[in-house]
C-alpha positions in Angstrom: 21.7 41.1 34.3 20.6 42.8 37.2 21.3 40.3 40.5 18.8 41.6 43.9 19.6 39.7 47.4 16.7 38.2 49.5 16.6 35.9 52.7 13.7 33.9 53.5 11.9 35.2 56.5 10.1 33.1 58.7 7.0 36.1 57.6 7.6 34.2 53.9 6.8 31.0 54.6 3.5 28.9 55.3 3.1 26.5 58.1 5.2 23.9 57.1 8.5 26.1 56.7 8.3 26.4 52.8 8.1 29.7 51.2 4.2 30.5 50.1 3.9 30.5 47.0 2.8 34.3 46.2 5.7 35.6 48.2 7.6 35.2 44.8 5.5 37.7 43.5 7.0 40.3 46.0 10.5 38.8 45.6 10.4 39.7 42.0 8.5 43.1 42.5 11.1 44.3 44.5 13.8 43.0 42.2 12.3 45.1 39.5 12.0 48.1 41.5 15.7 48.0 42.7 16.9 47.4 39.4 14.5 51.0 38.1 15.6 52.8 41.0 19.6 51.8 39.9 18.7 52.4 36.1 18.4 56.0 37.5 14.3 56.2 36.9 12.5 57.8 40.6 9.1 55.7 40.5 8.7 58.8 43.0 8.8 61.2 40.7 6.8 59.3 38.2 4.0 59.1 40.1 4.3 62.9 40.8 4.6 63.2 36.7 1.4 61.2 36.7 2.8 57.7 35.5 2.9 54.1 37.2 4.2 51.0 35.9 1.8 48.6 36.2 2.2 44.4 35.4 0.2 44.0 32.3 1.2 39.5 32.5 2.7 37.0 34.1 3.7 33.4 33.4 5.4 32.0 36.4 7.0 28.4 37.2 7.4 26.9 40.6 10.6 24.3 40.6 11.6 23.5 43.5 10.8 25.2 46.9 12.7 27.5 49.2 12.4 27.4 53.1 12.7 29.7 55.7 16.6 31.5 56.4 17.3 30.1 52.5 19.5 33.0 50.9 18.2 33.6 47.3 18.9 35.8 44.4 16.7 37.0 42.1 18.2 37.4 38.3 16.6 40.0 35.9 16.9 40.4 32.5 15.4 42.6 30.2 13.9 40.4 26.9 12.2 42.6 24.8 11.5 46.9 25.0 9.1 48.4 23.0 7.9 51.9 23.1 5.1 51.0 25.0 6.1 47.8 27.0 8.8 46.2 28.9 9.3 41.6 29.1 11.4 40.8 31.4 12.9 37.2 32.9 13.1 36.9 36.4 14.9 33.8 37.7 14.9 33.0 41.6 18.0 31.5 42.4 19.3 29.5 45.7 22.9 27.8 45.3 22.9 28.2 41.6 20.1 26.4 41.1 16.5 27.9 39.9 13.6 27.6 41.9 11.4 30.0 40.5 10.7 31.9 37.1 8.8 34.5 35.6 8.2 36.0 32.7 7.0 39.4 33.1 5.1 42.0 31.2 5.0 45.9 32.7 4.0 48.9 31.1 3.7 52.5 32.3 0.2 53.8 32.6 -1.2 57.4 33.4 -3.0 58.1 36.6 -6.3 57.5 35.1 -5.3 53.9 33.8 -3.9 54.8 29.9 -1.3 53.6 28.6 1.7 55.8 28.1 5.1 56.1 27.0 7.7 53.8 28.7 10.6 56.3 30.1 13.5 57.2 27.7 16.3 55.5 30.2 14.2 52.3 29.7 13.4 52.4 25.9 16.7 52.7 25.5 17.6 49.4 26.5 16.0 47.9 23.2 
């Protein structure tokens, strides 16, 4: 399980002081992409090799809110590899207790938009 650090700027929140709610999506995002980047796969140098990951779905469940200076985690696990997809669980965490989950569906795509190959590092993981 890959564990990414966040604090809850005053930038993430709405008026009243509570995190809005797409900021999650960006939590998570950059969860993913730290835990790539550690699994040793440059998104840099995919894109330069013509591939992107894209989100293909998301299911997400609000619990309970965070507010601004909260310090969160966000958990990732990888669910399920197949050759051409990657599901993965994201949990957003403050104080051991879940305020947010997602269940996330990425693939790797060419420039043009098809659907390629995930990398060898990742299909690995199945």
């Amino acid at each position: 399980m890959h564990r990414f650090p966040i604090r809850v700027y005053y930038e993430d929140t709405d008026m009243g002081g509570v995190v809005y709610y797409a900021n999650y999506l960006r939590f998570i995002e950059r969860a993913r992409s730290d835990w790539v980047r550690r699994l040793g796969n440059d998104q840099n140098a995919m894109r330069l090799d013509g591939l992107i990951w894209v989100v293909q779905r998301l299911e997400a469940d609000y619990r309970v809110p965070a507010r601004f200076d909260d310090e969160l985690q966000v958990e990732t696990e990888v669910l399920k590899v197949s050759p051409a997809r990657l599901i993965m669980g994201q949990r957003v965490m403050r104080d051991g207790t879940e305020i947010f989950r997602a269940k996330v569906t990425v693939a790797c795509v060419s420039t043009e938009g098809r659907p390629q190959r995930l990398p060898a590092e990742i299909r690995a993981l199945s």
